[in-house]
N, C-alpha and C positions, 0 to 999 in steps of 0.2 A: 440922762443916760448918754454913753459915749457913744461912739461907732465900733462897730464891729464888722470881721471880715466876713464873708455868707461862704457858705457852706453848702454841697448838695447833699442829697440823700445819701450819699454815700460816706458822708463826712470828708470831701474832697473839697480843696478851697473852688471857688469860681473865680476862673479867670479870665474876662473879657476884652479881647481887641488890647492882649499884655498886661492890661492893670484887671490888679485883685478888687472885684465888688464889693464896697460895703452896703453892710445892712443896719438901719435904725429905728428907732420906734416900739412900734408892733410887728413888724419883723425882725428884730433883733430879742425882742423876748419871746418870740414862737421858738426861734433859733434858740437862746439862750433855755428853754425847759426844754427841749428835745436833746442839748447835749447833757444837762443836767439828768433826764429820766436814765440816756447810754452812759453814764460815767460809772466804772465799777469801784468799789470801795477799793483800798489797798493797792491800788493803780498807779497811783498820781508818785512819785518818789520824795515828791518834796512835802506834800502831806496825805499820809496813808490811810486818813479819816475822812477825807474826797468821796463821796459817790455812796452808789448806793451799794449795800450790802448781797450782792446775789451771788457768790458764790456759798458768802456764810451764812443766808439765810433763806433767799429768795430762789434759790435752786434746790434745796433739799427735798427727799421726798419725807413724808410725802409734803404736795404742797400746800400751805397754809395761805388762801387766795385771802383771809380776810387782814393777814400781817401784811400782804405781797398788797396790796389792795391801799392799803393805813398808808406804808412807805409810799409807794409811787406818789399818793397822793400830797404828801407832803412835803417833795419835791417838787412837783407844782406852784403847791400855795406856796412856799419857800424861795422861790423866782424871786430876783427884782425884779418890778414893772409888773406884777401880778397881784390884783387887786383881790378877788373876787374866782372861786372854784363852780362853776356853772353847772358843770354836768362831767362824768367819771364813769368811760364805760370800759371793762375789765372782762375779756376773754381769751378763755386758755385754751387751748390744742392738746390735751394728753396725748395724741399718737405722738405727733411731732412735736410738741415739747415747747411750744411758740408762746407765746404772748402777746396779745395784742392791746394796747392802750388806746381810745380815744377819749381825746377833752375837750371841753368848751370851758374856756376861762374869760374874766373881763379883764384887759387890762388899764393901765392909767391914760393910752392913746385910745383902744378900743374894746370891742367885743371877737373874739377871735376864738371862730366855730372848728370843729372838726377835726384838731390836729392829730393824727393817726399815728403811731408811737408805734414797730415790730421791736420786740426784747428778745 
C-alpha cells in the first residue's frame, strides 16, 4: 500500500509545521473507508459510477435501512487493506435525518475498532 495525504474530520488536508502529513498502514485504510462510506455516486466527473448511491437510493423515503445497511457495508468490505468485516453498527435519526455508522473491521496490518462514520 502507498502513502497517502491524512485528512481531518472535516475532510481538510493536515498540514504540519508546512508539510502535508502522510498517512499509511492502518491508518490510511481507516482513512481510505471513511472517504469511500462519504463518496457520493455521480460526483466524481471523471467517473460518475464513484461512490455510493445516496441520493438515488440511500436518501429516498421512505428509508430502506436493510439496502442502506447491504451498501455501506460493502464499501467497507470493498476497501483495499480490509480483510475481515467485524462488526456493523447502523443508526438512523428520523427527526434529523442523520446516519450514523460504526465499524470494527480487521485489516491486513491490524484490528481497527470503532471507526464512527456521521452520513
Amino acid at each position: 500500500m502507498s502513502l497517502s495525504f491524512a485528512v481531518d474530520s472535516n475532510n481538510e488536508l493536515i498540514i504540519d509545521n508546512g508539510e502535508f502529513v502522510l498517512v499509511q498502514d492502518g491508518a490510511q485504510v481507516v482513512q481510505n473507508v471513511r472517504q469511500r462510506m462519504l463518496s457520493y455516486m455521480d460526483d466524481f466527473f471523471l467517473d460518475r459510477t464513484h461512490g455510493l448511491p445516496y441520493f438515488q437510493t440511500i436518501f429516498k423515503k421512505p428509508v430502506n435501512l436493510n439496502l442502506t445497511e447491504s451498501l455501506l457495508k460493502a464499501q467497507v468490505i470493498e476497501t483495499e487493506g480490509v480483510e475481515q468485516l467485524r462488526s456493523f453498527q447502523l443508526q438512523f435519526d428520523k427527526v434529523s435525518r442523520k446516519l450514523l455508522v460504526s465499524v470494527t473491521f480487521k485489516t491486513e496490518f491490524d484490528t481497527v475498532e470503532g471507526v464512527t462514520i456521521n452520513v
